[in-house]
VOVEXLO-680593 format. One record per atom (N, C-alpha, C): residue in three letters; chain; z, x, y; residue number from 0; atom name. Coordinates in Angstrom, 3 decimals. Last residue first. Example, Ala and Ser with C-alpha at 12.3 -4.5 7.8 and 13.67 -1.06 7.14 Angstrom:
<atoms>
atom r:SER c:A z:7.080 x:12.850 y:-2.250 k:1 a:N
atom r:SER c:A z:7.140 x:13.670 y:-1.060 k:1 a:CA
atom r:SER c:A z:7.870 x:12.900 y:0.030 k:1 a:C
atom r:ALA c:A z:7.800 x:13.190 y:-5.690 k:0 a:N
atom r:ALA c:A z:7.800 x:12.300 y:-4.500 k:0 a:CA
atom r:ALA c:A z:7.800 x:13.200 y:-3.300 k:0 a:C
</atoms>
This chain:
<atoms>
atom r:UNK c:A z:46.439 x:7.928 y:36.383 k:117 a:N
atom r:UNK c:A z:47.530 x:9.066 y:35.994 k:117 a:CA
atom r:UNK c:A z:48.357 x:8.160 y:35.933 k:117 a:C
atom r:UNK c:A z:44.403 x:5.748 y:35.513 k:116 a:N
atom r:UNK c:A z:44.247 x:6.984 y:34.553 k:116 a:CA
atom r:UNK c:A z:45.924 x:7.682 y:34.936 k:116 a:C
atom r:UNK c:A z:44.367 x:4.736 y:38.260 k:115 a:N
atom r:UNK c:A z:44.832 x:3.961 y:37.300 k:115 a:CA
atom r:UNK c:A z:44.941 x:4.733 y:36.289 k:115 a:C
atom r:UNK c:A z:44.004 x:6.640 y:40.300 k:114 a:N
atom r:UNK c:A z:45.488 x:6.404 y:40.062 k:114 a:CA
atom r:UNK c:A z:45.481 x:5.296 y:39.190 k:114 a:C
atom r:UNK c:A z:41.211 x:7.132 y:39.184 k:113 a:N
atom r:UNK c:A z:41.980 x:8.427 y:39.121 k:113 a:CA
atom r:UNK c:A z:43.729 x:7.308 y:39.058 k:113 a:C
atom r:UNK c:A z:40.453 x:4.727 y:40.162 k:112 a:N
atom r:UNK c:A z:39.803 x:5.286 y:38.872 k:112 a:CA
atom r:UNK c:A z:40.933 x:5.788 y:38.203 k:112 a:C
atom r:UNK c:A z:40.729 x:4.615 y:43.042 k:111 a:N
atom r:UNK c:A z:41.090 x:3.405 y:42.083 k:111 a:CA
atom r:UNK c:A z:40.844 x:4.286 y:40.570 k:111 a:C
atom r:UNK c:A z:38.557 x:6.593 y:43.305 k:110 a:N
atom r:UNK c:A z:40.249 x:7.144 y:44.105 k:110 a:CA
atom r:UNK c:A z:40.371 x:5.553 y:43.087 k:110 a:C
atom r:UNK c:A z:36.151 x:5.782 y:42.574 k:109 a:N
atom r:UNK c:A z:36.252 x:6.667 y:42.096 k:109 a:CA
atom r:UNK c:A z:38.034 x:7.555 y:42.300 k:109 a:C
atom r:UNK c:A z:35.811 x:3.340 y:44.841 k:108 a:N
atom r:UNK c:A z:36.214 x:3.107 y:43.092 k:108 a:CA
atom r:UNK c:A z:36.638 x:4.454 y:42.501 k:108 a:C
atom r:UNK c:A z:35.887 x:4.647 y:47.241 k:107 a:N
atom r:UNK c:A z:37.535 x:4.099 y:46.914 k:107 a:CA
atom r:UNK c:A z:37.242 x:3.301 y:45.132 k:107 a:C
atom r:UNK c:A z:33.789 x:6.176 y:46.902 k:106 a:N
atom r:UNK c:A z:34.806 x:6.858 y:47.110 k:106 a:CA
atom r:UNK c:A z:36.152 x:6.005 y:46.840 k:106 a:C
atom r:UNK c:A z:31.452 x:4.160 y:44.482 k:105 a:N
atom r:UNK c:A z:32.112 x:5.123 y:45.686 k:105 a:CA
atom r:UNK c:A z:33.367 x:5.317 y:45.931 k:105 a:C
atom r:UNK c:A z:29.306 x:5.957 y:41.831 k:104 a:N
atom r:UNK c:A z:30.609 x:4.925 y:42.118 k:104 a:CA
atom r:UNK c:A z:30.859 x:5.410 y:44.148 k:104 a:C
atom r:UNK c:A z:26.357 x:6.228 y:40.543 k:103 a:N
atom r:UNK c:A z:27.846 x:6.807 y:41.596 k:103 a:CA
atom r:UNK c:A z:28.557 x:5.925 y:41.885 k:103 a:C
atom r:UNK c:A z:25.640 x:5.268 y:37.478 k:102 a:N
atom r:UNK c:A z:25.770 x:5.451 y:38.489 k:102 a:CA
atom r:UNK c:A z:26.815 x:6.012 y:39.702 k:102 a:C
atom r:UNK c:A z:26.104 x:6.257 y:34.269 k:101 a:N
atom r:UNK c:A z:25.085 x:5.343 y:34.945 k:101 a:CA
atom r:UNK c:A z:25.071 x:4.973 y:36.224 k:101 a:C
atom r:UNK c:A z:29.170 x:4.778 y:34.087 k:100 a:N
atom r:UNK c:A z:28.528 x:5.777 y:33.235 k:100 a:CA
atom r:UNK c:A z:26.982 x:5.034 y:34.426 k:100 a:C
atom r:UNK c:A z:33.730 x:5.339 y:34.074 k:99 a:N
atom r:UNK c:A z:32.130 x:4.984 y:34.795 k:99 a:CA
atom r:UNK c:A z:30.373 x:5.870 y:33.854 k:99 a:C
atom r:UNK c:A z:35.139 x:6.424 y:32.333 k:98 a:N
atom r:UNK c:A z:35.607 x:5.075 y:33.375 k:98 a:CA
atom r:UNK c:A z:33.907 x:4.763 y:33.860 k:98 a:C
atom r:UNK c:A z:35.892 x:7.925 y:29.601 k:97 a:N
atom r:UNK c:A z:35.137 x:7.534 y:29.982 k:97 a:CA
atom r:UNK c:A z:34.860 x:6.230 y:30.939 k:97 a:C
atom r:UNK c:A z:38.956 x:10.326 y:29.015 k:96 a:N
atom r:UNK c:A z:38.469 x:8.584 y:28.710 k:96 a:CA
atom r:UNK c:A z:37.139 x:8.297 y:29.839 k:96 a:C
atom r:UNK c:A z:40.091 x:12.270 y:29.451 k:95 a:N
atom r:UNK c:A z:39.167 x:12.159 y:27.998 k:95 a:CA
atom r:UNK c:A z:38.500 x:10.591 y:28.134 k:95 a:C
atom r:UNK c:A z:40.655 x:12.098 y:31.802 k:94 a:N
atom r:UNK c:A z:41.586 x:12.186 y:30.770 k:94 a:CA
atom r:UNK c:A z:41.559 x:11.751 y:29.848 k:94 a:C
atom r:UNK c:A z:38.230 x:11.010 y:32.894 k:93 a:N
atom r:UNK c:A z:39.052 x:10.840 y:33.612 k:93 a:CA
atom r:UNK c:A z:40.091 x:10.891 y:32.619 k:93 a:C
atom r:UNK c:A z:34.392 x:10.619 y:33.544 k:92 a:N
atom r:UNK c:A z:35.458 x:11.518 y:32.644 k:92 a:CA
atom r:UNK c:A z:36.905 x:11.428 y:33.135 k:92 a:C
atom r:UNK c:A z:31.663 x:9.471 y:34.903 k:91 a:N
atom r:UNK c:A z:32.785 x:9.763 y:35.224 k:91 a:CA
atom r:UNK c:A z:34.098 x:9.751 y:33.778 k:91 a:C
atom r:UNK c:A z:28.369 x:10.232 y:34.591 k:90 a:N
atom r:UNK c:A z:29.515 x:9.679 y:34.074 k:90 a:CA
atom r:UNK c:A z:30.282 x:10.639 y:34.566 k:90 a:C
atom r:UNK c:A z:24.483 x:9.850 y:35.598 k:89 a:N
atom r:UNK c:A z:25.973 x:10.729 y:35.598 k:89 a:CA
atom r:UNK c:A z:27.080 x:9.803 y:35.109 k:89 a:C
atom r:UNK c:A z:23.359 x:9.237 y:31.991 k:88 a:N
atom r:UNK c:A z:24.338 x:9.811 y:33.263 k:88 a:CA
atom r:UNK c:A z:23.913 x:9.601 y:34.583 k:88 a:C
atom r:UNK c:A z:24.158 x:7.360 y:29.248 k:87 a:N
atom r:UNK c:A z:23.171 x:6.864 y:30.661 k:87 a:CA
atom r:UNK c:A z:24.242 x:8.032 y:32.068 k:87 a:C
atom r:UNK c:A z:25.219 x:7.385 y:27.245 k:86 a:N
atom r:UNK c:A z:24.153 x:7.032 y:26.683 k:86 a:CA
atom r:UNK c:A z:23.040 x:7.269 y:27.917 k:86 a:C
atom r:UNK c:A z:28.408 x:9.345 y:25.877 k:85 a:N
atom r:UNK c:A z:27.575 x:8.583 y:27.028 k:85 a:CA
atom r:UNK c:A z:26.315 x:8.213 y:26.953 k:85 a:C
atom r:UNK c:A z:30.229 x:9.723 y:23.951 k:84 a:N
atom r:UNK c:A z:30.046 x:8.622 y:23.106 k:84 a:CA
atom r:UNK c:A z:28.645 x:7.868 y:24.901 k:84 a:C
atom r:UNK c:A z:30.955 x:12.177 y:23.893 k:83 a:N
atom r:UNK c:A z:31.696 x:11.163 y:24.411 k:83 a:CA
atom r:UNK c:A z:31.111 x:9.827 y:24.341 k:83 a:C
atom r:UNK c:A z:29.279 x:13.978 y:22.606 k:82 a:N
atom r:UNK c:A z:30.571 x:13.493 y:21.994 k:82 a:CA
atom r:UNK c:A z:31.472 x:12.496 y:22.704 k:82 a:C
atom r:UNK c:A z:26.910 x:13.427 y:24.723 k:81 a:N
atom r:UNK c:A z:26.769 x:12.934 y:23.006 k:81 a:CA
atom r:UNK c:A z:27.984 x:12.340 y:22.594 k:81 a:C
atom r:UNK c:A z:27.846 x:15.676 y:25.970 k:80 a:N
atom r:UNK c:A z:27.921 x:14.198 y:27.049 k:80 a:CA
atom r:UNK c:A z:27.547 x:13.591 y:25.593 k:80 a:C
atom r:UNK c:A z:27.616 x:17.511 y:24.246 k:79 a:N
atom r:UNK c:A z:28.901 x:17.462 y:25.175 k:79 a:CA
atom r:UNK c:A z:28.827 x:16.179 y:25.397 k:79 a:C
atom r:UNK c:A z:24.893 x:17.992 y:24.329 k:78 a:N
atom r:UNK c:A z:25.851 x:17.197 y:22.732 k:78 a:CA
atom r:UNK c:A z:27.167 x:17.172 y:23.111 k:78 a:C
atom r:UNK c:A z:24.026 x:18.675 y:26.455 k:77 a:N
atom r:UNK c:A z:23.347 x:17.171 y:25.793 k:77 a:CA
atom r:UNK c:A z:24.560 x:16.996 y:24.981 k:77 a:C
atom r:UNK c:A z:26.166 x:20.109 y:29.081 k:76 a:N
atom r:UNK c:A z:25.075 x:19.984 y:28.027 k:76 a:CA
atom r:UNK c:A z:25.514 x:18.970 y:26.701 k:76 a:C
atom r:UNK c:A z:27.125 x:19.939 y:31.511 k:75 a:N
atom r:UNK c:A z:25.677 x:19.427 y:31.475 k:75 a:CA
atom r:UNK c:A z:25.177 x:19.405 y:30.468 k:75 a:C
atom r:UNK c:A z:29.980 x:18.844 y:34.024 k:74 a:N
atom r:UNK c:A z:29.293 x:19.341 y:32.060 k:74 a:CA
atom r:UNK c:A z:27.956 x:18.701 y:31.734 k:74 a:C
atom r:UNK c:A z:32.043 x:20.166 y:36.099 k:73 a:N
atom r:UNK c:A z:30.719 x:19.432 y:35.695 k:73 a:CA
atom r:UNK c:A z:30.043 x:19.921 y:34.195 k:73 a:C
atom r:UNK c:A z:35.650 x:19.092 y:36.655 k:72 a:N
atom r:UNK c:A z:34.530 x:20.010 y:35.936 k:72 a:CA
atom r:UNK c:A z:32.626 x:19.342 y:35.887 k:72 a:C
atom r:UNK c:A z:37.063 x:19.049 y:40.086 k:71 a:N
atom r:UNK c:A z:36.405 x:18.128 y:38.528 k:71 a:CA
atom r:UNK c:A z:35.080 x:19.426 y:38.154 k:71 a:C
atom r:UNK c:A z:40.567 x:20.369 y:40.502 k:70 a:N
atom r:UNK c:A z:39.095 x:20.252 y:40.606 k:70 a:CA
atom r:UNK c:A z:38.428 x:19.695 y:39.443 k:70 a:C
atom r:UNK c:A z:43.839 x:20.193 y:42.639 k:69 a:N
atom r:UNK c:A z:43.019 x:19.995 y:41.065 k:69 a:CA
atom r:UNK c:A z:41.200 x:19.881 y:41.980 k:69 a:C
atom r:UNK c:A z:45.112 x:20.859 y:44.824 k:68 a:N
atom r:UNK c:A z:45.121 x:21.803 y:43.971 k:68 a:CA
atom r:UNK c:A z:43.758 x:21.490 y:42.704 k:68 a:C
atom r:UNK c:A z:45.164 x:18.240 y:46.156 k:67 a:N
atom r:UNK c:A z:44.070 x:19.778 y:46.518 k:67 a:CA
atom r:UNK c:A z:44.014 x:20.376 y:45.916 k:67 a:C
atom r:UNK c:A z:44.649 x:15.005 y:45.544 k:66 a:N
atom r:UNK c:A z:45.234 x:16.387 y:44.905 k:66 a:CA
atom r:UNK c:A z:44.613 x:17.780 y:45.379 k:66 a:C
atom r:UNK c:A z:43.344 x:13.157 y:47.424 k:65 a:N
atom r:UNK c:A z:44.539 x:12.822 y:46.601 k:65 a:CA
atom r:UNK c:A z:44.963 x:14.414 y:45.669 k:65 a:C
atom r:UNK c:A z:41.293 x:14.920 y:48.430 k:64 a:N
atom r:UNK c:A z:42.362 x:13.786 y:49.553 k:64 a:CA
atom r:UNK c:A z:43.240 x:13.677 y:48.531 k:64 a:C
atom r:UNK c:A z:39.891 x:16.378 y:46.639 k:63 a:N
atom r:UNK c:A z:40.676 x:16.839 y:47.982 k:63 a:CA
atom r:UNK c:A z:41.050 x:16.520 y:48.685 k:63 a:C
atom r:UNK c:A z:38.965 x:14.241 y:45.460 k:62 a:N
atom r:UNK c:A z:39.961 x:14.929 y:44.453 k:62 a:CA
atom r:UNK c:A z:40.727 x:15.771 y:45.895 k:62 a:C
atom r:UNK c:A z:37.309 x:13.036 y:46.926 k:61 a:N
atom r:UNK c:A z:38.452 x:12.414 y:46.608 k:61 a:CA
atom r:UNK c:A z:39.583 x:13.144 y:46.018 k:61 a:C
atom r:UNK c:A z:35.222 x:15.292 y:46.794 k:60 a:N
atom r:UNK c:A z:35.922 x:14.643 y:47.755 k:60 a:CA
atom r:UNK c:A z:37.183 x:14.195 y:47.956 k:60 a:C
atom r:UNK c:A z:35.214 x:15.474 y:43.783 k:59 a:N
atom r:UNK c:A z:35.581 x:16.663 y:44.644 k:59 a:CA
atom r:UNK c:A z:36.240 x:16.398 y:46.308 k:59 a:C
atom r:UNK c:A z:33.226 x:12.868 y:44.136 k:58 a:N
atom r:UNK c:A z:34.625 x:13.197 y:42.906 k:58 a:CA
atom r:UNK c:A z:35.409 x:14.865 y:43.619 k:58 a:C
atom r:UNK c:A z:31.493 x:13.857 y:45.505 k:57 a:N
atom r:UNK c:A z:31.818 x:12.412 y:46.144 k:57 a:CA
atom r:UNK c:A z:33.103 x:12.929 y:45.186 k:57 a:C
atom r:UNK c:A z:29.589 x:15.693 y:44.008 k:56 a:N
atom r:UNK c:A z:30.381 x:16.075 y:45.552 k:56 a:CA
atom r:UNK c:A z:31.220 x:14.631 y:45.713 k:56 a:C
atom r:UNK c:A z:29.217 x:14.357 y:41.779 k:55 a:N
atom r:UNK c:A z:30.098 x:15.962 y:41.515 k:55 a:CA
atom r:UNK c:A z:30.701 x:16.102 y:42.913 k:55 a:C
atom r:UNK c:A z:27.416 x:12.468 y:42.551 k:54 a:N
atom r:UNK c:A z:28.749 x:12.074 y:41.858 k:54 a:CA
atom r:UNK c:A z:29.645 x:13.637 y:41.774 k:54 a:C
atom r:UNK c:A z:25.323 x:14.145 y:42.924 k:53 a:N
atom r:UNK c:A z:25.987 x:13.527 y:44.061 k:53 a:CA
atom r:UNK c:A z:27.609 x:12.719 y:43.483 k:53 a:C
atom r:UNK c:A z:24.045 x:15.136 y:40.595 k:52 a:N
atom r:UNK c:A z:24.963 x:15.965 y:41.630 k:52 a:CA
atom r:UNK c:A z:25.709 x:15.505 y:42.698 k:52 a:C
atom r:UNK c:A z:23.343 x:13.070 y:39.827 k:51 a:N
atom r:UNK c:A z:25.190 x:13.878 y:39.205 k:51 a:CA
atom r:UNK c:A z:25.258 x:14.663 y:40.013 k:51 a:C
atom r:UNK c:A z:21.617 x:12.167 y:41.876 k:50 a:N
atom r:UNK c:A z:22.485 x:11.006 y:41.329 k:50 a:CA
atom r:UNK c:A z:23.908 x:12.023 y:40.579 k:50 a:C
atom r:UNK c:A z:19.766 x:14.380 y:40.761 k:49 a:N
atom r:UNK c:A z:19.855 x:14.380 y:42.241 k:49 a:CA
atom r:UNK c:A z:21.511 x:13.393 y:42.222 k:49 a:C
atom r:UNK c:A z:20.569 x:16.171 y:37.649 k:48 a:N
atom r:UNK c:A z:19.706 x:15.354 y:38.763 k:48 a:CA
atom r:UNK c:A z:20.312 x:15.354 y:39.954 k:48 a:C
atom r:UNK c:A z:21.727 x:17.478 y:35.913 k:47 a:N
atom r:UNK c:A z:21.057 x:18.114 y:36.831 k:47 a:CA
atom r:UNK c:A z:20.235 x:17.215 y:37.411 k:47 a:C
atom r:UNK c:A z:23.074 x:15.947 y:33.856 k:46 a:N
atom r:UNK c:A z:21.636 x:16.314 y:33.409 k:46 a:CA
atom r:UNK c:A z:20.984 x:17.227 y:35.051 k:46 a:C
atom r:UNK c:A z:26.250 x:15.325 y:33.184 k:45 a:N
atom r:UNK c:A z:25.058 x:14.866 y:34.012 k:45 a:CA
atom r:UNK c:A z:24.157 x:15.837 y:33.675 k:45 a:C
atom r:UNK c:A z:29.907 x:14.342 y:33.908 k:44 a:N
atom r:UNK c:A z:29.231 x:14.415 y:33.081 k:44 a:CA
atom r:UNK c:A z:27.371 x:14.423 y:33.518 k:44 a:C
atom r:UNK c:A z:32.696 x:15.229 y:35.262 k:43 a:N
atom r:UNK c:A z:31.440 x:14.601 y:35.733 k:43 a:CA
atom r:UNK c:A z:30.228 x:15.028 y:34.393 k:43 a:C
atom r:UNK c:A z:35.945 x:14.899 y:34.802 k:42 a:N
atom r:UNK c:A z:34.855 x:15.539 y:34.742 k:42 a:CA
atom r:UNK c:A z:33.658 x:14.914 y:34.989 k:42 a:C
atom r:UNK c:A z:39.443 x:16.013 y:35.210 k:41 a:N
atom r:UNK c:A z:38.121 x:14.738 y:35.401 k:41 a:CA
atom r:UNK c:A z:37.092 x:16.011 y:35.662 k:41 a:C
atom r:UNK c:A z:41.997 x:16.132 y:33.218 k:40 a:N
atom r:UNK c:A z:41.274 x:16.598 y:33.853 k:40 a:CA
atom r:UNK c:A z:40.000 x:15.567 y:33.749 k:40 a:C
atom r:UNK c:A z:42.380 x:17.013 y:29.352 k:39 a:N
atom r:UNK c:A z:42.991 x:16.628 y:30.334 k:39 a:CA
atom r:UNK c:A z:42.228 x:16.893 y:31.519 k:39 a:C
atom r:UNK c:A z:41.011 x:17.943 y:26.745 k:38 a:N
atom r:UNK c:A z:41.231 x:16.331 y:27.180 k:38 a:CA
atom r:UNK c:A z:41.790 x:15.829 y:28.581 k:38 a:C
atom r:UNK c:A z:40.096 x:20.144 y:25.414 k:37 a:N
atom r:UNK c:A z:40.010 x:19.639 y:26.672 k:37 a:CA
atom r:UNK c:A z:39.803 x:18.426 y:27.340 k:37 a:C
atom r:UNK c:A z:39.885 x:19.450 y:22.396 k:36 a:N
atom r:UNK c:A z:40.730 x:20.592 y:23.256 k:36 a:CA
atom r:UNK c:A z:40.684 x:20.764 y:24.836 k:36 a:C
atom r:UNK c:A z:38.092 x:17.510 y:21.848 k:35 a:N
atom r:UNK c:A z:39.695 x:17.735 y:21.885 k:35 a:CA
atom r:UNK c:A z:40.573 x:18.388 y:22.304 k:35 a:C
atom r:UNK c:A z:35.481 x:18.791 y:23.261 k:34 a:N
atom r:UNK c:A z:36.401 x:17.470 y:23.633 k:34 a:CA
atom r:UNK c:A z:37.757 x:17.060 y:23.599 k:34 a:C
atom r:UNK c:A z:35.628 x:20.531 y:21.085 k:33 a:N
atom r:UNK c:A z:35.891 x:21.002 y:22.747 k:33 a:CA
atom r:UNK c:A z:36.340 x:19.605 y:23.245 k:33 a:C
atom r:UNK c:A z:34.730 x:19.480 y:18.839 k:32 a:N
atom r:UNK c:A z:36.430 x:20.197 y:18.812 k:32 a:CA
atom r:UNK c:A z:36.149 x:19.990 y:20.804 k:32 a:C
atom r:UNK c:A z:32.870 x:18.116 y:19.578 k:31 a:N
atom r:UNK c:A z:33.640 x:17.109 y:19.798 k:31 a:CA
atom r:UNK c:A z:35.087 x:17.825 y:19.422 k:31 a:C
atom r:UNK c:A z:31.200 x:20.767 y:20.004 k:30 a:N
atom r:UNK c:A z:31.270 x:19.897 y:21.048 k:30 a:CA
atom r:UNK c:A z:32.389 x:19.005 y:21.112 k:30 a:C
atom r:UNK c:A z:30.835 x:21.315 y:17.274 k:29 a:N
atom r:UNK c:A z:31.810 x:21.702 y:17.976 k:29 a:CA
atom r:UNK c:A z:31.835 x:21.332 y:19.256 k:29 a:C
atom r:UNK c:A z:29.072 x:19.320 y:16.203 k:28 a:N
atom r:UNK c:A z:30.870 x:19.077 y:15.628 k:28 a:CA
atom r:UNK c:A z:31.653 x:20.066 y:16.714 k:28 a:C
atom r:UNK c:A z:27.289 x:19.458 y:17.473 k:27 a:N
atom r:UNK c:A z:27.811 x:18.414 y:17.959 k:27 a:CA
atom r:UNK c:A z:29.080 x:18.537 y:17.567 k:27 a:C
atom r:UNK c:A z:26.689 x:21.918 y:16.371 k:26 a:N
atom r:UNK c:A z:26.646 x:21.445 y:17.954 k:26 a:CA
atom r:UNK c:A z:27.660 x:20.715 y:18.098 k:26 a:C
atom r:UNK c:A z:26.310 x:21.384 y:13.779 k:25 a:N
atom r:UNK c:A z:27.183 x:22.169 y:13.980 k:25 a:CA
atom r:UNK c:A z:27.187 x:21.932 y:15.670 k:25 a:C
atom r:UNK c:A z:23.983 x:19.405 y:14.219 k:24 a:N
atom r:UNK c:A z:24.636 x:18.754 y:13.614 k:24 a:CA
atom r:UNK c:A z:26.374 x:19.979 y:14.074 k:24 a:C
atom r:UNK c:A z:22.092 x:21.025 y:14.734 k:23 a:N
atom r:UNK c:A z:22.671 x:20.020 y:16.113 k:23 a:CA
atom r:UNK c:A z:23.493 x:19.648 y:15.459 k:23 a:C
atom r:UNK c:A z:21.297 x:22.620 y:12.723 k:22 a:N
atom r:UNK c:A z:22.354 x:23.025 y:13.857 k:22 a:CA
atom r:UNK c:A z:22.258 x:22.168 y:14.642 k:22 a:C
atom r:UNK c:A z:20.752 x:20.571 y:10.753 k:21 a:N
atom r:UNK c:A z:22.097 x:21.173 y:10.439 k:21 a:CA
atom r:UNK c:A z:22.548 x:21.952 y:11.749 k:21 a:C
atom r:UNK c:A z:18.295 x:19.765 y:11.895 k:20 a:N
atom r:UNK c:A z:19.267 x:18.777 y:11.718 k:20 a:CA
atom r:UNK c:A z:20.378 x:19.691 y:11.937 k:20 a:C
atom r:UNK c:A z:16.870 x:22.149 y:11.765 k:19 a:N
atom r:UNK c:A z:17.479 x:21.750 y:13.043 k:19 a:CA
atom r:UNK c:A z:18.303 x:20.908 y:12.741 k:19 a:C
atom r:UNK c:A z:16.560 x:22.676 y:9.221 k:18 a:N
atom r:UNK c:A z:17.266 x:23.563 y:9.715 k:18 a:CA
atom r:UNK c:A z:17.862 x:23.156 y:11.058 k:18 a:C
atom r:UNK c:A z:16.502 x:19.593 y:7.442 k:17 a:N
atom r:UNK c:A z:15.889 x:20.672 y:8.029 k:17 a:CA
atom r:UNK c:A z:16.347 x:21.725 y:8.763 k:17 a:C
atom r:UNK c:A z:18.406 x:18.712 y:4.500 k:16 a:N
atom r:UNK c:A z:18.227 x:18.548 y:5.867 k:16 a:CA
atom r:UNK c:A z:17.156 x:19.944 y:6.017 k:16 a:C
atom r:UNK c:A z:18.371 x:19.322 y:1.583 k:15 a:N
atom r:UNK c:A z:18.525 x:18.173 y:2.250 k:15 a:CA
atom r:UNK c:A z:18.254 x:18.010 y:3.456 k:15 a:C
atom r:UNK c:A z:16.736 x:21.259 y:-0.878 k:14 a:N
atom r:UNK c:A z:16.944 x:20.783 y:0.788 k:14 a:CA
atom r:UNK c:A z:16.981 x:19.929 y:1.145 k:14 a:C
atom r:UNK c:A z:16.796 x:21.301 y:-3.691 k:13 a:N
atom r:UNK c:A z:17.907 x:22.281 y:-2.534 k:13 a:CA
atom r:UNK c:A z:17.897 x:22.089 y:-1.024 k:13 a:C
atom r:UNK c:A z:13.829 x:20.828 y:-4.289 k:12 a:N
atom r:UNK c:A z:15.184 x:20.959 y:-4.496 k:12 a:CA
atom r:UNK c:A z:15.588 x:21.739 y:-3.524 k:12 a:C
atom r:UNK c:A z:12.379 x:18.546 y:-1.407 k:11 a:N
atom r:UNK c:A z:12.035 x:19.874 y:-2.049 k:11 a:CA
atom r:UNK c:A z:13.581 x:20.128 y:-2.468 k:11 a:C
atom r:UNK c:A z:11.896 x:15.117 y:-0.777 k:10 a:N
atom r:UNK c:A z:12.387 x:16.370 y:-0.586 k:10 a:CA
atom r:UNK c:A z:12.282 x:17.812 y:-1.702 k:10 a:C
atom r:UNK c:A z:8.667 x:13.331 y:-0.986 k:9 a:N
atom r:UNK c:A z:9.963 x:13.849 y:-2.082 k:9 a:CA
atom r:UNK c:A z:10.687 x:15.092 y:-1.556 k:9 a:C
atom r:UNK c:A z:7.596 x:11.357 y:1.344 k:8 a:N
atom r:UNK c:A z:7.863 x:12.684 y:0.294 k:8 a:CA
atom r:UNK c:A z:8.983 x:12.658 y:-0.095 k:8 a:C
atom r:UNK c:A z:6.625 x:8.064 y:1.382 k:7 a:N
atom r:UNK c:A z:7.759 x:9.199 y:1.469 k:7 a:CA
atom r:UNK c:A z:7.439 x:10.394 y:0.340 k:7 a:C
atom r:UNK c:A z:3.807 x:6.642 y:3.322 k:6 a:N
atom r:UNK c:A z:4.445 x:7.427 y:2.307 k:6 a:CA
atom r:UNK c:A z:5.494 x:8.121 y:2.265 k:6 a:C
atom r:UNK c:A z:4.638 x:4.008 y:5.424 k:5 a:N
atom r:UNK c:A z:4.489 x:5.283 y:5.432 k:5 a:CA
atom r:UNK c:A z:4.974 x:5.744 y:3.494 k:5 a:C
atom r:UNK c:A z:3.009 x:0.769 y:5.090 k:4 a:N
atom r:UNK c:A z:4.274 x:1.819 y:5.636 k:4 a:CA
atom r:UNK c:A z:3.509 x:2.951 y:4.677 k:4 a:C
atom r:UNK c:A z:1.150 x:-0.589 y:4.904 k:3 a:N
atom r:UNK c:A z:1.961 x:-1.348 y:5.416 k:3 a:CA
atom r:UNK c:A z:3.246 x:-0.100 y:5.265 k:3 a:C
atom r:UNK c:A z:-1.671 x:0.741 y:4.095 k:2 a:N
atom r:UNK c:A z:-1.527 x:-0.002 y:5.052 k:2 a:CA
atom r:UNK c:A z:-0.219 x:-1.033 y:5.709 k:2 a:C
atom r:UNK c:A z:-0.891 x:1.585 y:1.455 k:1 a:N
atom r:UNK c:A z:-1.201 x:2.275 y:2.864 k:1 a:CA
atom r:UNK c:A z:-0.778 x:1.890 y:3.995 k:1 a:C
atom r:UNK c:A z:0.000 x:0.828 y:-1.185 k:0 a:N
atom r:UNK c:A z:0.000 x:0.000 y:0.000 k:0 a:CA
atom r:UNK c:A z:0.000 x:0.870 y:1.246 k:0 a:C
</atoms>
């Protein structure tokens, strides 16, 4: 039956996955240790656009009216923003927990954010 789906090959003994599977696959597992191990602290999650970079200055803002000492991390890579489960950046990160995804928030959602999280 050609014409109504694809032939499957027969994997070759001994190989289950392709070489890339298995290293995104090690990526991702250590991406989601780093997640655990850096749970505390706000972060901006984002792909180098115009939109995360502007969520990185607006979160830095706020962070230098309500805490001077503290700063938000920016995290750009794919299987990082993956382990948090984000689908649509920039995202807001706020003590491991994911408050905003998919657009800039402004300055008094992103200050509401922070003193509902501490």
């Amino acid at each position: 039956m050609f014409l109504f789906g694809r032939r499957r090959e027969k994997p070759l003994a001994g190989h289950t996955k392709c070489p890339a599977e298995r290293n995104a696959s090690a990526a991702l597992r250590a991406a989601e240790d780093f997640i655990a191990d850096h749970r505390n602290g706000v972060k901006v999650l984002g792909t180098d656009t115009a939109s995360c970079a502007a969520l990185k200055e607006t979160v830095d803002d706020v962070l230098a009216q309500l805490s001077p000492a503290e700063h938000s991390e920016y995290i750009g890579d794919v299987y990082k923003i993956a382990a948090y489960g984000v689908m649509h950046t920039p995202a807001l990160v706020i003590d491991g927990q994911v408050v905003c995804t998919g657009r800039v928030p402004s300055k008094n959602e992103i200050a509401s954010f922070i003193k509902k999280r501490r």
